[in-house]
RODO-2510 file (C-alpha; in nm, 4 decimals, decimal comma):
residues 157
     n   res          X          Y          Z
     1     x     0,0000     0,0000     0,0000
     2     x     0,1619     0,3578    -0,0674
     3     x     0,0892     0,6671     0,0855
     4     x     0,0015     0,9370    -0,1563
     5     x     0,0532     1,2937    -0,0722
     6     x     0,2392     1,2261     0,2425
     7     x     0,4146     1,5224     0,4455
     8     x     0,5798     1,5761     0,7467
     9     x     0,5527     1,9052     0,9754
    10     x     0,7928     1,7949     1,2693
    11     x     0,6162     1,5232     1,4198
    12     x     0,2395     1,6090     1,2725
    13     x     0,1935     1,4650     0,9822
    14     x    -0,1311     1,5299     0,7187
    15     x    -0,2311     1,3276     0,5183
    16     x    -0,5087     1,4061     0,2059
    17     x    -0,8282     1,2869     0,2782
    18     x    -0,8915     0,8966     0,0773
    19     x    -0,5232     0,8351     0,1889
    20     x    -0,4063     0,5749     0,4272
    21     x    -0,1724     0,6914     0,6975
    22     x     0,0582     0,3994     0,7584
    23     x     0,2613     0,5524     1,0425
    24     x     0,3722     0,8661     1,2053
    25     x     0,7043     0,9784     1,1401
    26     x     0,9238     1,0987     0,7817
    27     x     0,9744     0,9098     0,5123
    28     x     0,8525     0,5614     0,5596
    29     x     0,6161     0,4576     0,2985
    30     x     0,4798     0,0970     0,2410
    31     x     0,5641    -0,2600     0,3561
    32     x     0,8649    -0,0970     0,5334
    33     x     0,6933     0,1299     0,7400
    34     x     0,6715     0,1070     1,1238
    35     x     0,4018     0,2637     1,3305
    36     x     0,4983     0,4413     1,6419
    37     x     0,3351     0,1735     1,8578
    38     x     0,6021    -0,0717     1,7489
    39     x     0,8833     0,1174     1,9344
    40     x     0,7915    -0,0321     2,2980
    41     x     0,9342     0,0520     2,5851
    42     x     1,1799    -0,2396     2,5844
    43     x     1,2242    -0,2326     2,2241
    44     x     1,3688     0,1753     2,3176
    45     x     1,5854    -0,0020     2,5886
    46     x     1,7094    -0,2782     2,4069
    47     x     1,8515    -0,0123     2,1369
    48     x     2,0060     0,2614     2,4045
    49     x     2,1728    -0,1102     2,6027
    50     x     2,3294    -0,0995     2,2603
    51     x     2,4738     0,1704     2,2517
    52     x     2,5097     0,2460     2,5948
    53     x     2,8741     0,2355     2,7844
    54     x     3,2467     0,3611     2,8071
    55     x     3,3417     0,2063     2,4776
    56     x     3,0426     0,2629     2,2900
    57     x     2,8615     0,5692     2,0645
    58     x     2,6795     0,6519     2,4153
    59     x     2,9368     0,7124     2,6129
    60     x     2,8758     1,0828     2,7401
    61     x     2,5880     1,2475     2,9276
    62     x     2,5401     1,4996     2,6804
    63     x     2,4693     1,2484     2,3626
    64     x     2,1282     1,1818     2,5062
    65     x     2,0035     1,4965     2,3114
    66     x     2,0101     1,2567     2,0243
    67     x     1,8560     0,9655     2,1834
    68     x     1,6022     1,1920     2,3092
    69     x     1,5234     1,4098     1,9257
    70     x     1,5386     1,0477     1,7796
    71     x     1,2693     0,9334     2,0859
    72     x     1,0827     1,2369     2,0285
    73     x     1,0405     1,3047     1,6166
    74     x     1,0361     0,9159     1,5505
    75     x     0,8731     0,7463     1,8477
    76     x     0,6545     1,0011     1,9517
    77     x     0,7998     1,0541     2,3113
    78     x     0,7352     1,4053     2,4379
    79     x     0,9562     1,6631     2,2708
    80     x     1,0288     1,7722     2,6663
    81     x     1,3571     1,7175     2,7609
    82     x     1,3483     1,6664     3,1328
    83     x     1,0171     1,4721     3,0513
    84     x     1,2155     1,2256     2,7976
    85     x     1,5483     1,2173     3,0673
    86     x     1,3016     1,0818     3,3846
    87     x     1,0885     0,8171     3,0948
    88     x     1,4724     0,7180     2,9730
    89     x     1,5677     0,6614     3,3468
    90     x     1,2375     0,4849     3,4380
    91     x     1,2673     0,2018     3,1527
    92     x     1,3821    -0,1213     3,2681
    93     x     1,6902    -0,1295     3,1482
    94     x     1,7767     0,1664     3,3346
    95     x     1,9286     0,0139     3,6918
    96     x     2,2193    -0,1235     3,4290
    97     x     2,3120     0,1670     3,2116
    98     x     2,6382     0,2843     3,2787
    99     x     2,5839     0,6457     3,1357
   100     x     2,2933     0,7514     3,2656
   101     x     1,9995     1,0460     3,1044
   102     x     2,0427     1,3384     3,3286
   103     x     1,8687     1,6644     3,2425
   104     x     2,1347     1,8700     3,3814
   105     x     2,3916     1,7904     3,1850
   106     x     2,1867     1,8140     2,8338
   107     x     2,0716     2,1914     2,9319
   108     x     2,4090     2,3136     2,7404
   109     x     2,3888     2,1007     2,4623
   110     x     2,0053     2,1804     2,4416
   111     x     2,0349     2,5388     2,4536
   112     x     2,2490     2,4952     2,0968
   113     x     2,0735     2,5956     1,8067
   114     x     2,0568     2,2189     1,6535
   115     x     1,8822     2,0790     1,9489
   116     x     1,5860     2,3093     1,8454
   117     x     1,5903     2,0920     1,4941
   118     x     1,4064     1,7558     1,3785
   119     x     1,7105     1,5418     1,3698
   120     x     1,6185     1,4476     1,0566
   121     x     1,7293     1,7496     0,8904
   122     x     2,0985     1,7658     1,0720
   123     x     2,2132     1,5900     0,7866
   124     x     2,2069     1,9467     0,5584
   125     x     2,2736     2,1530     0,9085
   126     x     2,6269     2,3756     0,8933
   127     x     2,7199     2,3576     1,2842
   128     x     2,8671     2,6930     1,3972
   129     x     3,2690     2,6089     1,5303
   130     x     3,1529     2,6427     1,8784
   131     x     2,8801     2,3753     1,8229
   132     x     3,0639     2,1495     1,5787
   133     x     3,2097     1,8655     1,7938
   134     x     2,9123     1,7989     1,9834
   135     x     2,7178     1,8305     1,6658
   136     x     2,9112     1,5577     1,4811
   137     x     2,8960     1,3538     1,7637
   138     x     2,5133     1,3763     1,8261
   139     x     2,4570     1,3612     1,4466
   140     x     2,6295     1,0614     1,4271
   141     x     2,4947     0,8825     1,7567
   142     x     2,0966     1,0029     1,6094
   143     x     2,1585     0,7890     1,3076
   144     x     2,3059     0,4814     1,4807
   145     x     2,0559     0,4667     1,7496
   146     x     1,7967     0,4707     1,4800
   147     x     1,9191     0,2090     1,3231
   148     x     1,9337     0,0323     1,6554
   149     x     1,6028     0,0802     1,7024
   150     x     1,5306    -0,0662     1,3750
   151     x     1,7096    -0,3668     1,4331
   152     x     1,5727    -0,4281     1,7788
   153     x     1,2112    -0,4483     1,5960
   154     x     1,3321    -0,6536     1,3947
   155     x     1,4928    -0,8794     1,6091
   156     x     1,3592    -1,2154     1,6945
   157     x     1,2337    -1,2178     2,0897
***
């Protein structure tokens, strides 16, 4: 089935009247399309165990910004920051994450311009110098936990 006259507005997305709305975030059209409902709770934790740790893509307080723009533009999770930090810190997996969501160490990454954007367009963003290491870093963090996330619904239970 494909979605005809499809766009995205952040996280609202219209849809022409006849059409069939498949799911709620950009882009996914089809057989290949996952609704929001599919991204559980432990399906969220699963992906950030991933990534999650000293040697790993999460390994600093201040790359939850992308976990949380990810959460919030392509899971519907509330676009809230604090909000998303105490849900992150509330899933099961949380007792074993050894970087842990805290919403006082994202307020100076959050007050960059960036962290006011749908993740999905960082990919044609120009980071300003001051912003550009923690930019790269989230950028690239937002697209592997996505994928994560994709591969944990995929994943045989």
């Amino acid at each position: 089935m494909e979605i005809t006259n499809f766009y995205n507005y952040g996280t609202m997305n219209q849809v022409e009247p006849g059409a069939t709305q498949i799911n709620n975030y950009y882009g996914a059209t089809g057989a290949d399309a996952v609704p929001q409902s599919a991204y559980t709770d432990d399906v969220v934790g699963r992906a950030i165990v991933a990534l999650n740790g000293s040697k790993k893509p999460l390994c600093e307080k201040q790359l939850f910004l992308a976990i949380i723009k990810v959460l919030s533009c392509k899971c519907g999770w509330s676009g809230k920051w604090a909000t998303s930090c105490e849900r992150i810190n509330q899933l099961p997996i949380a007792e074993g994450l050894e970087v842990k969501c805290d919403y006082n160490n994202l307020k100076s990454s959050i007050a960059l311009k960036f962290a006011s954007q749908d993740y999905r367009d960082w990919a044609t963003y120009e980071p300003t110098p001051a912003e550009r290491e923690i930019f790269r870093k989230n950028k690239a963090l937002a697209q592997l936990f996505e994928e994560e996330l994709d591969r944990q619904i995929r994943a045989p239970q």
